[in-house]
Structures are given as C-alpha cells and as structure tokens.
C-alpha positions in Angstrom: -2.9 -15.5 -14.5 -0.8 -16.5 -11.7 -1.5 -20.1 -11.9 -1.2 -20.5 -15.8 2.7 -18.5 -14.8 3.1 -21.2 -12.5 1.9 -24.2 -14.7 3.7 -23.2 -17.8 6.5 -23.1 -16.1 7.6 -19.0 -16.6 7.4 -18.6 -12.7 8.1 -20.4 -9.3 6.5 -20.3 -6.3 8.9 -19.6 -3.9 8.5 -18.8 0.1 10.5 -16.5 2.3 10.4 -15.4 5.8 10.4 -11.9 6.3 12.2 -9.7 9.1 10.5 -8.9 12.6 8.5 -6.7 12.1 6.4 -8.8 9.6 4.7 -5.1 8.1 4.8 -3.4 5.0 7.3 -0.3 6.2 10.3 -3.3 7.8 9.8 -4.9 4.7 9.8 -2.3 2.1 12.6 -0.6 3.6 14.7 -4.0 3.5 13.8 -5.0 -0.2 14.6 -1.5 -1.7 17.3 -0.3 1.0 18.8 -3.0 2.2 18.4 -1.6 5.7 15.1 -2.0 8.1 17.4 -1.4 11.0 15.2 0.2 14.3 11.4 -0.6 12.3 10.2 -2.6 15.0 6.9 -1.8 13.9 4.3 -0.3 11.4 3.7 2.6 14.3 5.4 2.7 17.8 6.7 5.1 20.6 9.7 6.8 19.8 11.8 7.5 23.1 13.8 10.0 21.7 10.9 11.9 20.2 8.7 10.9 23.0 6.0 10.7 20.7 3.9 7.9 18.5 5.8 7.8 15.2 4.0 6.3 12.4 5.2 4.9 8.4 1.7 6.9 7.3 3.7 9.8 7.8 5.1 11.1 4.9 7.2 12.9 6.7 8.8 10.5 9.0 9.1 7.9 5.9 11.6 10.3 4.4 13.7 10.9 7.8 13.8 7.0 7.5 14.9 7.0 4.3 17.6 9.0 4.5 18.4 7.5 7.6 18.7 4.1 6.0 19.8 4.5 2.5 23.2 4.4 1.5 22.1 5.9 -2.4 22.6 2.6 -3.5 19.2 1.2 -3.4 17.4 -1.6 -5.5 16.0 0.9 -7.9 18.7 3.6 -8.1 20.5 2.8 -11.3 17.4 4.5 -13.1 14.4 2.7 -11.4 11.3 3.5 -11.5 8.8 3.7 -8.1 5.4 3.7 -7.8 3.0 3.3 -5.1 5.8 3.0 -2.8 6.4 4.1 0.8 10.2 4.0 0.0 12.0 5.0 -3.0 14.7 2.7 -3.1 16.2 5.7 -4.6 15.2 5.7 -7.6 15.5 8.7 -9.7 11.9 8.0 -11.2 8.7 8.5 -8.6 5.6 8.3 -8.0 2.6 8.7 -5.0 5.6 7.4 -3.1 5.7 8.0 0.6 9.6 9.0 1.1 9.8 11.8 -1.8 6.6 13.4 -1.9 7.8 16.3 -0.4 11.2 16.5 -2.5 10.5 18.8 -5.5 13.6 18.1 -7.3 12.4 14.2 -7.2 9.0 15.0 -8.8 8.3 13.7 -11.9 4.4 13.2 -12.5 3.7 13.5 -16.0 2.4 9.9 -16.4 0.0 10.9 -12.9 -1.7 13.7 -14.9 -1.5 12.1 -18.6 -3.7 9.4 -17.0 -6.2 11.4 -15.6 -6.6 14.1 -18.4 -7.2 11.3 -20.8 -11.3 11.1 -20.5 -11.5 7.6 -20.9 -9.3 7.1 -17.7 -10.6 9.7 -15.9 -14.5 8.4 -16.4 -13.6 4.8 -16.0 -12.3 5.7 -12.5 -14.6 7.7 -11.4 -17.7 4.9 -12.1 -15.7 2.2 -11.0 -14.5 3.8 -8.0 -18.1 5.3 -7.2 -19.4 1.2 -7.6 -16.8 -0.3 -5.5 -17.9 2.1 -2.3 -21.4 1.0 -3.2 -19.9 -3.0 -3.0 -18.5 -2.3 0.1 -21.5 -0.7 1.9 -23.3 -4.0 0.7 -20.8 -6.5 1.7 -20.5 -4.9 5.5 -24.1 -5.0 5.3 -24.3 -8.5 4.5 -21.5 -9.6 6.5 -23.1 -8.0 10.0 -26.8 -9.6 8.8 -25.0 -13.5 8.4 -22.5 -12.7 11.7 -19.2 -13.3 9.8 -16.9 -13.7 12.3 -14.2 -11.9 13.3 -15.9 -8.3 11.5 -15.0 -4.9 12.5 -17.6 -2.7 13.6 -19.2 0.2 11.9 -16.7 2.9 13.6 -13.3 0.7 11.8 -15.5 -0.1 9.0 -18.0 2.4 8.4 -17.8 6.5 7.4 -15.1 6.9 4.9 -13.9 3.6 5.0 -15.5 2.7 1.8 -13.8 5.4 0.3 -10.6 4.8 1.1 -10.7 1.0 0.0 -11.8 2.3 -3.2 -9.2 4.5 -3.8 -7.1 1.5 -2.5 -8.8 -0.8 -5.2 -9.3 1.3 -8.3 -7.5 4.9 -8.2 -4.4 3.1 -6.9 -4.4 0.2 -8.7 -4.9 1.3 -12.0 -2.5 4.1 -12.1 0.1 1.7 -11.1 -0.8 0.0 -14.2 -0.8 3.1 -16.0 2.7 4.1 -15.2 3.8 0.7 -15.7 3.3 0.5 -19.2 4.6 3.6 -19.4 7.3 2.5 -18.0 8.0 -0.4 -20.0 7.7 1.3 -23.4 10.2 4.1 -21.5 12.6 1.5 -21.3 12.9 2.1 -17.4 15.6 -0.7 -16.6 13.2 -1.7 -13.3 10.2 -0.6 -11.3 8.9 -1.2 -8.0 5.0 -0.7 -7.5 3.0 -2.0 -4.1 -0.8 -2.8 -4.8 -2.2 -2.5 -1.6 -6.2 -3.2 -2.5 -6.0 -6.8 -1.4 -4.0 -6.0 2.4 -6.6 -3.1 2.9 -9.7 -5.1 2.5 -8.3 -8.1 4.1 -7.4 -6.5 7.1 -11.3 -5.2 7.1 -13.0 -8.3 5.7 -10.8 -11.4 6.8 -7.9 -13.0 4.4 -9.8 -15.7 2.9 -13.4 -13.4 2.5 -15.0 -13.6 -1.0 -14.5 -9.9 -0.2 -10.7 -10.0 -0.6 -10.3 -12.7 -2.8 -12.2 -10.6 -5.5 -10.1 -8.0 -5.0 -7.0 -10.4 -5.7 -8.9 -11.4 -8.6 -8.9 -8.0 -9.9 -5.0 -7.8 -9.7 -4.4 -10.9 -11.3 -6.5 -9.7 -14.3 -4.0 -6.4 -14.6 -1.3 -8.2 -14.4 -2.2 -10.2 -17.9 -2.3 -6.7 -19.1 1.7 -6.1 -17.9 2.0 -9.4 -19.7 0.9 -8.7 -23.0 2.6 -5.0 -23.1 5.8 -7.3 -22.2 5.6 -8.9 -25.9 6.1 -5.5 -27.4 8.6 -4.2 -24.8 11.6 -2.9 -26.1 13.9 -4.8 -24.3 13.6 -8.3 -22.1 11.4 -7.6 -18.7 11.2 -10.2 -16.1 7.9 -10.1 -13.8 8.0 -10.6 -9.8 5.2 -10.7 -7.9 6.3 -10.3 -4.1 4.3 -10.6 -0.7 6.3 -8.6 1.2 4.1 -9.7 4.2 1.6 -11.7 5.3 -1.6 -11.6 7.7 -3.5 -14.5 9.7 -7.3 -14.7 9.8 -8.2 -14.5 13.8 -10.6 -12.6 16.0 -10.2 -9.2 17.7 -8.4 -9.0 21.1 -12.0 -7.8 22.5 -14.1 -10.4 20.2 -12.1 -12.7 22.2 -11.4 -10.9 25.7 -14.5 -8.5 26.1 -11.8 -5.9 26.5 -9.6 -4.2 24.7 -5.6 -4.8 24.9 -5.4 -1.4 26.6 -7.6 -2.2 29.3 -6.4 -5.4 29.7 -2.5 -3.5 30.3 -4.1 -1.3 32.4 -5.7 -3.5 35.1 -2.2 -5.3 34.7 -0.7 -1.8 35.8 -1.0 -0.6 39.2 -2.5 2.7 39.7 -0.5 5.1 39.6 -0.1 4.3 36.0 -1.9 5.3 33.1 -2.2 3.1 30.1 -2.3 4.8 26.9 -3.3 3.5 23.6 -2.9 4.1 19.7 -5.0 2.4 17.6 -5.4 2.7 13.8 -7.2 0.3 11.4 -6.8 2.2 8.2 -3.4 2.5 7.6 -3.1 2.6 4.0 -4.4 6.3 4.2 -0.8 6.7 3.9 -1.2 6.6 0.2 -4.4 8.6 -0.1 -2.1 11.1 1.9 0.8 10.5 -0.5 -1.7 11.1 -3.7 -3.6 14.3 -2.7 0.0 15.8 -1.5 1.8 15.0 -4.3 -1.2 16.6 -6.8 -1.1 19.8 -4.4 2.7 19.7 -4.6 2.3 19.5 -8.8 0.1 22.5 -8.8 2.2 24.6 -6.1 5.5 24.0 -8.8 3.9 24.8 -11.4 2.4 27.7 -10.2 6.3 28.4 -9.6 7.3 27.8 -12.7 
C-alpha cells in the first residue's frame, strides 16, 4: 500500500534525522511535546535518583510527561492517542504509557467494545495463539541455518514469543480498531505507535523475512484506514512516521567474546565494580500499559 501511496503520487517519501537519543521515548516525547530535553536514552542512571530509570515504566513516563509538557501538545486540541508512551496531551487515550495511571484521563470504551464483540475477540485469540507458534518455528529455523547475528534462547526464548505476539496482533489490531473509531468520531487527529515490526527486528535482524512480514502485515491495515477514509466525515490526511531507526550488526559478544560489561570492567581498575542493565524486550512497556489499564477499568468501575 505504501508504494502504490508513493507512485500515485498521494504521499512523499521524505527523510529526517532524529534527535540523540535515536529511541522511541527521545523521539516520541519530541513529536507530541515538543520537548525531549534530559532523554539521553531509552534507560539510564539517574544521579539524582541514583537508580536505573527506564521509559517501560509507566510511572516514570508520566513524571516525564509532566516534566516536559507545556499542555500544549500535538494532540491536545481534542486528539486522540493510542498505543502511545506519551500523550501529547490529548484528552482522548488509550494503552498509553504516560496516563495509564490518571483516572480522570481514562476513556476505554473502544478497548472493551472490541474485545466483547466475539468476532474480535476470537480472531485475536487464534491469530495471536499462531503467531507464538511462527515464532517458535522461525528461532528454530534460524539457530538450525546459523543466521547471524541471533539472540540466544534466554533473549529470545520463554515468553518471548508471547510478547511479540501481543506486539503483532493484540496491539496492532486494536490500534486499528480505535482508529476507525476514531475517524467516524470525528477526532480532529490521532497518534498510534505500531511497534510489531521494531520488536521483532530487534530479535530477528531489520531486513529478516521475519520482520519484513510483520511490516507486511501493517501495510495491509493501513489499506483498511484507507478505505474507512472514503466515508470519513470530514478530510483525514495519513502519515506514516519512523520515529527511529535500527542498523543490522552483531552483538558486542558475537563480536568480542565478552560482554560490554566485562569489557568496562577489565578497563576499570579494581577497586571498581562494573554494573550492568541489560533488557532486550523493551516493548513490555505496552503489555504493562494494556494489563494496567484493564485492571484500572475494572477497579473504576467497581467504584462507580
């Protein structure tokens, strides 16, 4: 769909460099705030803190937030956010990172309208039980023909599978969902990140037929957006941003025989000890957002 936009002439292929730190939280924050000041990094040490902070935190993306916004963000004059880890503050959210705690921002009737419909809710539930059985098979293959770089079973194995599931199908199609809802709402704009392709490309390489796939799968629900557009009640323009890139390359201990923490440490004299953080799966972030904000649904309206 992508390339017919691009040969009919309805879209341009334009590049742009992003800010340093080239990662989904620096970016995100500058496109819907504005602001990415002090994100030097998708996780780091805070000296103030003195403790590892992380953008899978729900709870430190909203400190951000409010940190950074001004209330004058790309979405707040009646936006619409979904799948976000920032709100660009718009009044209208969804599984996004920033709010998920903030009652009085909740609004997840589309979340539950999708999944009490039983067409939805079976269509996920096979597609998302085949995709962890595609996974399995492509780690399997890809350790029998030695693709190289490939992470081992301990960053790719156990409940891996299920999160890039969740990545590729839960996530993805509720986006879609709320999308159209949006559209036929009349929501002036909306924001939605569909992370399946950066999950499994970290995983399985940029270029893998693993990933590409999955970029084929988006390309296909965005014809959808594109044909609810010709009964929209008012003009829509579709954007399709990468708000960051990745390079294909091996492992600092495929390449070194060590890891970048032992490698610091022998650097370090003794009476120093080297300490390191290390986290493949960052978008459990969103699996984090999901499950919180359908425990925080029930908890209000047990309230109510």
């Amino acid at each position: 769909e992508l390339a017919r936009w691009l040969v009919g002439g309805t879209h341009q292929l334009v590049e742009w460099e992003t800010d340093l730190s080239s990662q989904t939280s620096a970016s995100q924050a500058g496109i819907l705030l504005g602001n990415n000041t002090n994100i030097p990094a998708f996780r780091w040490f805070d000296r103030e803190k003195k403790e590892i902070v992380a953008s899978s935190s729900p709870k430190f993306v909203a400190e951000l937030e409010k940190k950074l916004s001004n209330g004058d963000g790309l979405l707040a004059e009646g936006g619409a956010s979904r799948g976000n880890l920032f709100s660009g503050d718009a009044p209208n959210v969804m599984t996004t990172a920033s709010t998920v705690t903030d009652i009085s921002r909740f609004h997840t009737s589309e979340f539950y309208a999708y999944f009490l419909h039983p067409y939805n809710f079976i269509r996920t539930v096979v597609l998302t039980i085949w995709d962890i059985i595609v996974e399995v098979w492509q780690f399997r293959k890809a350790r029998q023909n030695n693709v190289y770089p490939i992470l081992d079973k301990s960053h790719r194995g156990g409940k891996y599978p299920i999160l890039r599931a969740f990545m590729t199908v839960v996530m993805l199609d509720l986006n879609i969902y709320t999308l159209i809802g949006d559209i036929f709402a009349d929501v002036p704009s909306a924001y939605a990140t569909f992370v399946g392709y950066d999950e499994v490309a970290h995983h399985s390489g940029v270029e893998s037929k693993d990933a590409l796939e999955i970029l084929q799968k988006i390309d296909r629900q965005f014809s959808r957006l594109e044909n609810i557009l010709e009964q929209a009640p008012r003009p829509y323009f579709l954007v399709v941003l990468s708000d960051h890139g990745q390079t294909n390359g091996a492992t600092f201990k495929q390449r070194y025989d060590m890891t970048l923490e032992q490698f610091i440490q022998q650097l370090a004299t003794d009476k120093y000890n080297v300490l390191g953080a290390i986290d493949v799966h960052e978008d459990w972030k969103h699996l984090n957002v999901f499950l919180s904000e359908a425990i925080s649904y029930n908890q209000s309206a047990v309230t109510r």
